[in-house]
C-alpha positions in Angstrom: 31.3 -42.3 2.7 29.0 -39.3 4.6 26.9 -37.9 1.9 26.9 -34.3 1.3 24.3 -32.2 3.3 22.9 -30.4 0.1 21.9 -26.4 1.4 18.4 -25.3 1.9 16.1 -24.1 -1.6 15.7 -20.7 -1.7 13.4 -18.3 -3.8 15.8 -15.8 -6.5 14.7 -13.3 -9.2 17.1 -13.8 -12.0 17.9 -11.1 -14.5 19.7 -9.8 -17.3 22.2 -7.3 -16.0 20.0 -4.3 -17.4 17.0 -4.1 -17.9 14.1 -6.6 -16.8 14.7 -8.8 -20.2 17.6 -10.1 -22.5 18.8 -7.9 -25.4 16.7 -8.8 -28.7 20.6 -9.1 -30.5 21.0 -11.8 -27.6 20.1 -15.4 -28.1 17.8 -16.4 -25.3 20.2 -19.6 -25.3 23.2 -17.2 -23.9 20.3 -15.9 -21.1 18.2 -18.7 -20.0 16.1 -21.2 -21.5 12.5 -22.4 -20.3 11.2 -25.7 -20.9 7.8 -25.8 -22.1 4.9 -25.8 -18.5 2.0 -28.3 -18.2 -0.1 -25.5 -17.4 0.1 -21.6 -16.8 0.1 -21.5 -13.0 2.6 -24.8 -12.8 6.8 -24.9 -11.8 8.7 -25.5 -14.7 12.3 -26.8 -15.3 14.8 -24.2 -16.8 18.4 -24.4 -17.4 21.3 -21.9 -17.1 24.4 -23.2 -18.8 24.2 -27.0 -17.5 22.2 -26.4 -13.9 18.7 -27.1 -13.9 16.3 -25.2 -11.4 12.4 -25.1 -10.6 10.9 -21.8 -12.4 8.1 -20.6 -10.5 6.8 -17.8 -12.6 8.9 -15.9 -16.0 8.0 -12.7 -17.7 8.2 -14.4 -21.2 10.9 -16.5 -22.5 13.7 -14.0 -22.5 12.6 -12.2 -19.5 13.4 -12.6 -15.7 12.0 -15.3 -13.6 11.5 -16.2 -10.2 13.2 -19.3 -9.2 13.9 -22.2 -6.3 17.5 -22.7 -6.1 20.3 -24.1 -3.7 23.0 -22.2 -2.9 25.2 -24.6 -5.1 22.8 -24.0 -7.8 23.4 -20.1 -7.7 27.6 -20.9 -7.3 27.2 -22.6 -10.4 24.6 -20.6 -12.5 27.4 -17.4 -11.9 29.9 -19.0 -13.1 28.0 -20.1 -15.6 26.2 -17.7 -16.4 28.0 -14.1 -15.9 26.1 -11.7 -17.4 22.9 -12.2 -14.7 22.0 -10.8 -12.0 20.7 -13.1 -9.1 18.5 -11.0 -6.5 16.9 -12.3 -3.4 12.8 -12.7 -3.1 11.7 -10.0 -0.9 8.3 -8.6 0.5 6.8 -5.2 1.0 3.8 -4.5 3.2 1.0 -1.8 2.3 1.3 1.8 3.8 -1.0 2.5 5.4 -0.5 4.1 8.7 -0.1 1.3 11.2 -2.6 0.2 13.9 -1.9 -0.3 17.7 -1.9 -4.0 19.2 -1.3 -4.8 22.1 1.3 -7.6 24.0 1.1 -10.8 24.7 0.8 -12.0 28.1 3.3 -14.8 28.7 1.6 -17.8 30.4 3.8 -17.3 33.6 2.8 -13.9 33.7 -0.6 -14.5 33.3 -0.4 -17.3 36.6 1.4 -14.8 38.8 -1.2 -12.4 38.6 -5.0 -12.2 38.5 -6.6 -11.3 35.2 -9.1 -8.4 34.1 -11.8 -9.5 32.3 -13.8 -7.0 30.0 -16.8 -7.0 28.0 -17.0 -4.3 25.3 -19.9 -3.6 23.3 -19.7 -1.0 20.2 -22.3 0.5 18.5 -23.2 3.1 15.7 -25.2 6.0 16.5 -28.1 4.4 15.4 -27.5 2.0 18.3 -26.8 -1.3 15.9 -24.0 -3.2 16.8 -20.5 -2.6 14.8 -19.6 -5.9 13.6 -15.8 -7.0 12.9 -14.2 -3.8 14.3 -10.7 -4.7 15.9 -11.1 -3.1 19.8 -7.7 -2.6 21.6 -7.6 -1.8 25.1 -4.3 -1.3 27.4 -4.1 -1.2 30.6 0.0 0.1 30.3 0.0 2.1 27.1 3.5 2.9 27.5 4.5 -1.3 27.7 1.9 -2.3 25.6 -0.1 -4.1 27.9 -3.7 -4.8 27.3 -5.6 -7.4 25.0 -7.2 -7.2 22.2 -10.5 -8.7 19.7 -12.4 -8.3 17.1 -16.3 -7.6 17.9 -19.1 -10.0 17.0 -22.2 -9.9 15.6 -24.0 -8.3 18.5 -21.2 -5.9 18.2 -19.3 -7.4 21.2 -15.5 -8.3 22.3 -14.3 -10.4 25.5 -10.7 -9.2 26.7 -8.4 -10.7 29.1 -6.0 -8.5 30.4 -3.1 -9.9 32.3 -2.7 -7.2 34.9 -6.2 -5.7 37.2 -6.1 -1.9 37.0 -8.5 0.8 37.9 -8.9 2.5 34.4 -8.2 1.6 30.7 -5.6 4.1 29.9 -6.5 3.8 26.3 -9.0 1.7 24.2 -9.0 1.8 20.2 -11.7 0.9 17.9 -11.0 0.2 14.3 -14.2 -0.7 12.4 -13.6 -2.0 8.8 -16.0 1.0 7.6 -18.6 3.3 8.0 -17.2 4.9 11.1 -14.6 6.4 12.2 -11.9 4.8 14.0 -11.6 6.1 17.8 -9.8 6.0 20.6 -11.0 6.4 24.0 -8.7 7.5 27.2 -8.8 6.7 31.0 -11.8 4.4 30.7 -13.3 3.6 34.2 -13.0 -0.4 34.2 -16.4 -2.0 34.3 -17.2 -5.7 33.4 -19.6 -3.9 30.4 -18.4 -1.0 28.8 -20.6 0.4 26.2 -18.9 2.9 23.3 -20.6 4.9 20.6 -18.6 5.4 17.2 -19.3 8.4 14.9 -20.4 8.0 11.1 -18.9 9.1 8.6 -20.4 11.3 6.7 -20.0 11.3 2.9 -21.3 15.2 2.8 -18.8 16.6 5.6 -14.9 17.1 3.6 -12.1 15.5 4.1 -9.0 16.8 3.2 -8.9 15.9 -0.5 -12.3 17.6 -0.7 -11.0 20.9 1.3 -8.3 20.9 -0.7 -9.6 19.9 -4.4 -13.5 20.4 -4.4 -15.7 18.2 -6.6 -13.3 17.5 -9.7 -14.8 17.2 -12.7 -16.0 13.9 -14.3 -13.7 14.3 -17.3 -10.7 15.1 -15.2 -7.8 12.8 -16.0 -9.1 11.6 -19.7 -7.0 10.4 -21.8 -4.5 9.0 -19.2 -3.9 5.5 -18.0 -3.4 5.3 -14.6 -2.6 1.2 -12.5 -2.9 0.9 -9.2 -0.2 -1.5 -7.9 -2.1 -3.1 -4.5 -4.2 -5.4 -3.0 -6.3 -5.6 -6.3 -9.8 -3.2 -6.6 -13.0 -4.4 -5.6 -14.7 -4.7 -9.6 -18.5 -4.3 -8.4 -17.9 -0.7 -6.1 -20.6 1.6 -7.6 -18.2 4.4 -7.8 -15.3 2.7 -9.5 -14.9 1.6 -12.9 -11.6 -0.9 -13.6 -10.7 -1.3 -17.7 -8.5 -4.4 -16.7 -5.6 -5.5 -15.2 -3.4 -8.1 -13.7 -3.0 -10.3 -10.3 1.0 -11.1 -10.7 0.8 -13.2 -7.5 2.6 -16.5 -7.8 0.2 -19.2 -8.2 -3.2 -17.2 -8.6 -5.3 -17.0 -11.6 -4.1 -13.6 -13.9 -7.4 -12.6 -14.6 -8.0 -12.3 -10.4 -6.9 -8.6 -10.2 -10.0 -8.1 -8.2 -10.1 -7.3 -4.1 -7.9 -9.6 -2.6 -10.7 -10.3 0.6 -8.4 -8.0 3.2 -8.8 -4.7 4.6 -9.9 -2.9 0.9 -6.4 -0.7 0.7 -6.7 -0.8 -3.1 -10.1 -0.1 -3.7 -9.8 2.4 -0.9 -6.6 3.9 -3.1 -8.2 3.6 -6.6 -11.3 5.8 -5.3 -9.0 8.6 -4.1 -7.6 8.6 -7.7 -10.7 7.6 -9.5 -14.1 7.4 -8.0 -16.8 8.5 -9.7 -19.5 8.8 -6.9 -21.4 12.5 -5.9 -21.7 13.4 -1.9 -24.0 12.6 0.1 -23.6 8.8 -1.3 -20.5 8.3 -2.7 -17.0 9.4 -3.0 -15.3 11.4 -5.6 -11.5 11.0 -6.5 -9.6 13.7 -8.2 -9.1 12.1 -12.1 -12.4 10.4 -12.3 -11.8 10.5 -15.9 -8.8 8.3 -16.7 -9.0 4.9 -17.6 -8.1 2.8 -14.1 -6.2 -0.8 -14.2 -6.0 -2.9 -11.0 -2.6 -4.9 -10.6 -3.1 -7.1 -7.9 0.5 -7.8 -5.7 -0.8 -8.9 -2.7 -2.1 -12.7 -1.9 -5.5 -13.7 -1.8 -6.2 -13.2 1.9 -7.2 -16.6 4.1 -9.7 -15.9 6.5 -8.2 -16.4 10.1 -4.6 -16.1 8.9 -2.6 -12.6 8.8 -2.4 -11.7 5.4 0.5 -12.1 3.4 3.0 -9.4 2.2 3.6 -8.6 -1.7 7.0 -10.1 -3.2 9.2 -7.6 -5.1 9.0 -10.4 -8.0 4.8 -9.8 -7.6 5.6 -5.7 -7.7 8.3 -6.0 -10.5 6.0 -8.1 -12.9 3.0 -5.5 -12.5 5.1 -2.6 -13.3 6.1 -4.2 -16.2 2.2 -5.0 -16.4 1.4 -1.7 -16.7 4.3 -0.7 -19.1 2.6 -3.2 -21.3 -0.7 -2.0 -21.0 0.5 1.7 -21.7 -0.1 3.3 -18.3 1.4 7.1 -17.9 1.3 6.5 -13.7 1.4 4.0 -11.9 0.7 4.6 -8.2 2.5 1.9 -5.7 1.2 2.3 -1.6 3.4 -0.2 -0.6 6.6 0.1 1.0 9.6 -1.8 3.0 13.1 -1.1 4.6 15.1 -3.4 2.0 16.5 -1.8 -1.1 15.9 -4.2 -4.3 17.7 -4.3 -7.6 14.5 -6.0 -9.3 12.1 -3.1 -8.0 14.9 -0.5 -8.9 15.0 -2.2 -12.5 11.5 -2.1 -13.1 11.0 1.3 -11.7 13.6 2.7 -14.5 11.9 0.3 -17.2 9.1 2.2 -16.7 10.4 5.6 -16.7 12.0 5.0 -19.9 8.5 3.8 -21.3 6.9 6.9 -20.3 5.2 5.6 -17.3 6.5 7.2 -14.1 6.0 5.3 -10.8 4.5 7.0 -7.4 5.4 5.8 -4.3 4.1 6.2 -0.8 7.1 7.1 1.3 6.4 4.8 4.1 5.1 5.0 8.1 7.5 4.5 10.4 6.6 7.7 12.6 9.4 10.0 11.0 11.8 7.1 9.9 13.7 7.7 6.7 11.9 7.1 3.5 11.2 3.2 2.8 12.2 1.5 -0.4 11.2 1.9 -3.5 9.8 5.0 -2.5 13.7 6.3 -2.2 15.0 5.0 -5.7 16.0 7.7 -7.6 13.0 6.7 -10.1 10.5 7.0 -8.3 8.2 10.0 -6.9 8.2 9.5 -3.1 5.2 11.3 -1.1 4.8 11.9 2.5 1.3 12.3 4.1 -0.1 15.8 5.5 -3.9 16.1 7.3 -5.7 19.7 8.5 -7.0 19.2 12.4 -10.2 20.8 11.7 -11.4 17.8 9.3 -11.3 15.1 11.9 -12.9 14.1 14.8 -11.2 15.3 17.7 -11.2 11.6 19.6 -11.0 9.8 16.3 -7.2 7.4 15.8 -5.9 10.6 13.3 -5.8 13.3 16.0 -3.1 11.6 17.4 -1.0 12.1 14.9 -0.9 15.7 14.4 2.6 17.3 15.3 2.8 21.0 15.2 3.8 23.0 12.1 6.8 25.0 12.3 6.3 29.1 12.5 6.9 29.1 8.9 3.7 27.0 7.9 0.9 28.7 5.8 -1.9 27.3 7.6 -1.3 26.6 11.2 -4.3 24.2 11.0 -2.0 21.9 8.2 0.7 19.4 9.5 2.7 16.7 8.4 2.0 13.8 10.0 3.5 11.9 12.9 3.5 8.4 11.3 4.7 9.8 7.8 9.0 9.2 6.9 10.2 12.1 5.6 14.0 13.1 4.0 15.7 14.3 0.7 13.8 11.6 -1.4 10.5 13.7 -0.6 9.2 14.8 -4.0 5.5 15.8 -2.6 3.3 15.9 0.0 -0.3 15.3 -0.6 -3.7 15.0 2.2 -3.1 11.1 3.9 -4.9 11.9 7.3 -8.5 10.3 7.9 -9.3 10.0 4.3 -12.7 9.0 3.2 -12.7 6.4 0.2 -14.2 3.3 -0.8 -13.6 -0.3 -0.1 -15.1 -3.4 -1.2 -18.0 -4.5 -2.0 -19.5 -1.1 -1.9 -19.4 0.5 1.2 -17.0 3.7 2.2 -14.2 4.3 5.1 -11.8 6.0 6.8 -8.1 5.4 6.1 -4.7 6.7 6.7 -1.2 7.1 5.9 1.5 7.7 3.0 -0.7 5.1 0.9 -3.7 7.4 0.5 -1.2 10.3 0.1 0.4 8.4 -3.0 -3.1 8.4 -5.4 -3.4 11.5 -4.3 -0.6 12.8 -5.8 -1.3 10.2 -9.2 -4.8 11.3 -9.6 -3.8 15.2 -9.3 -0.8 14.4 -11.9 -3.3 12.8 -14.2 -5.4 15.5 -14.6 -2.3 17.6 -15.3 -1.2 15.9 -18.1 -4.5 15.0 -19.5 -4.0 15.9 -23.0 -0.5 17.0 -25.0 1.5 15.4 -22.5 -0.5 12.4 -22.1 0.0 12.0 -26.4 3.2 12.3 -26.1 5.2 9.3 -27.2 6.1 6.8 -24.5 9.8 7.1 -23.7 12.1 8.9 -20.9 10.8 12.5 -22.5 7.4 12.1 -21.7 8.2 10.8 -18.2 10.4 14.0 -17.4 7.4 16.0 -18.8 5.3 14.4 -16.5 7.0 15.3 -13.6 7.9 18.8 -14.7 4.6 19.5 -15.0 4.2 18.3 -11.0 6.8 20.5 -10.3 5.2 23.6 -11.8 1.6 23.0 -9.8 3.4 22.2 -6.4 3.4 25.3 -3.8 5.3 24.9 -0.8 3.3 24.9 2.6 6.6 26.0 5.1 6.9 22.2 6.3 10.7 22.6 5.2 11.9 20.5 2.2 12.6 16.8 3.5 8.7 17.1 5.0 7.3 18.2 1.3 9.8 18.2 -1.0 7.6 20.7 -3.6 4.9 20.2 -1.2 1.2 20.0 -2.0 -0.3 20.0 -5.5 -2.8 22.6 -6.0 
């Protein structure tokens, strides 16, 4: 007798079919059953009528839970089981606006042709070496061809291109901080090429600070805001974190600090909260509220491309920050792939009172990612000024011309930012100045540094009666309303700003 090839395990959220947890008139018998874990972090057995499965993680007893299954397994927990729902493990990847790389070379290609070899040495303007900054150079921008590296110590990078040419049509530079990141065009090929990056400095303004000045201290008290991310660096001089929660699968709880990447939370908690004064530091626009970290992405593995943030990961830290009493929650993450656990958790939280914004995404002018788009949520495209930039830095690329009916022709929307009905705001997300770990400052850009732009503005808007009002669907629409009302239309047309900017 041939035995039966059993199907693959795969990874499932299930759910009660509303909400993110079984009615209290339910029996948790009817729902799902957990057996008791060896320890917090360890797989548990769990059982759903008769079938038995590996439970990975649970929001409580009678909540959902992230689970391995075979597809016989799922045949038989529906029938089974009717009343769950049963929604694939997905991932979302932060928003920031993306970075160029460049092509490989296939090894055929690269024996057909002779190589060019390049030495690239960066530098501040205080002639010490830039260390870690990731240097792109093509020699066929339009194909992609080039090589790329990340520069040492001494501040230097070895490229092998597969193709000789005369110039470097393009080279980028993106340093992990204190400068800004550049591009350079039609560099003469040299074996040493020397470039010169420009600092930032913490006393010129960036668009938050064009827009919004030096807000106040106290702005934002009384209101919780979470940022959903890659966790907040703790020990930043100009943030302060109450608490919070890693939901990652398999890491400690309590680790809702910096996850070791790129910085993309602390850089988003210091637009909404920092605390800092120019010329040292940074100042966000509700430095008053109380700021929780919920970390969703992995801890990043040095020398391995970090890992994106399951919906299970984003759905537990909404519920996180239900739990904890948050009024915003603020979410730079986004992804192609609808989700019915996101969605669910995005309406949980509305009726609590707690209303989710969500960076819109950066495909160059795609349609709005998910969960940005669900109905629940506050979707926000990214705008920039061309005066408040470098003119050879990465962000002047991105500027596309206002139409004739903008206020300031200076103002734009940018070329990397989705856009479409879902638009609720737009908000400054070009070469933003903000803080990332352990307590250093840099330039970032896209739809995620639009997102706590919009949350820290909201936050000092309802600081006060709305932020008492009792947590339910009423103080959510309040919330927004009150958005609504500050919002002034800049002529970028409707699916570009929805309201348009806060101000």
């Amino acid at each position: 007798m041939i035995a039966k090839e059993m199907s693959p395990t795969n990874r499932y959220i299930i759910m009660p079919m509303k909400g993110l947890r079984s009615p209290r008139s339910v029996s948790t018998a009817s729902f799902f059953v957990s057996m008791p874990r060896t320890s917090q972090m360890a797989p548990a057995s769990a059982a759903v009528g008769q079938t038995l499965m590996n439970v990975l993680d649970e929001l409580g007893e009678d909540g959902s839970k992230l689970i391995e299954a075979t597809d016989e397994q799922l045949v038989a927990i529906r029938g089974q089981a009717p009343g769950l729902r049963i929604v694939p493990e997905v991932f979302y990847h932060s928003a920031r606006a993306p970075q160029h790389a460049a092509s490989a070379v296939s090894v055929a290609a690269a024996k057909s042709q002779p190589a060019l070899k390049l030495k690239i040495n960066v530098k501040d303007s205080n002639g010490k070496p830039v260390t870690g900054a990731k240097v792109v150079a093509f020699t066929d921008f339009a194909t992609k061809q080039g090589a790329q590296g990340t520069t040492d110590t001494h501040g230097n990078v070895s490229l092998t291109c597969g193709t000789v040419a005369a110039l470097l049509e393009r080279v980028y530079i993106y340093p992990t901080c204190s400068q800004w990141p550049t591009v350079r065009l039609n560099l003469p090929v040299a074996r040493a090429i020397k470039l010169v990056l420009k600092p930032i400095d913490l006393s010129a303004p960036d668009l938050l600070t064009a827009l919004y000045g030096a807000c106040s201290l106290t702005g934002g008290q009384s209101v919780k805001v979470g940022v959903i991310d890659t966790g907040i660096a703790l020990a930043h001089p100009d943030l302060t974190v109450s608490g919070g929660q890693n939901t990652v699968v398999g890491e400690a709880p309590t680790a809702f600090g910096d996850n070791g990447g790129e910085g993309h939370g602390t850089h988003c908690a210091g637009i909404v909260a920092g605390h800092g004064a120019s010329p040292t530091g940074v100042r966000g626009l509700a430095p008053g509220v109380e700021l929780l970290s919920f970390r969703v992405f992995p801890q990043v593995v040095p020398g391995i491309q970090a890992a994106p943030a399951s919906n299970y990961s984003i759905m537990k830290a909404i519920d996180a920050g239900i739990q904890a009493g948050c009024h915003l929650l603020s979410l730079s993450l986004a992804g192609p792939t609808q989700d019915e656990a996101t969605a669910a958790a995005i309406t949980e939280a509305w009726d609590a009172g707690c209303v989710c914004i969500v960076a819109a995404g950066n495909d160059g002018r795609g349609p709005v990612g998910f969960p940005a788009r669900d109905s629940g949520a506050i979707a926000v495209s990214a705008m920039g000024r061309e005066t408040l930039f470098p003119s050879d830095s990465t962000d002047a690329e991105e500027i596309v011309r206002p139409p004739a009916s903008a206020v300031d022709p200076a103002d734009f929307i940018a070329g990397f930012s989705d856009f479409g009905p879902q638009i609720a705001f737009t908000a400054p997300g070009v070469g933003i100045v903000s803080c990332v770990p352990p307590d250093r400052f840099a330039v970032m850009s896209g739809t995620s540094m639009a997102c706590p732009a919009v949350a820290g503005y909201i936050a000092t808007l309802i600081s006060g009666p709305i932020a008492a009002m009792p947590p339910d669907a009423n103080r959510s629409a309040a919330i927004v309303q009150a958005a609504v009302a500050a919002a002034k239309p800049q002529g970028f047309g409707p699916t570009y700003e929805g309201h348009g900017p806060l101000t």
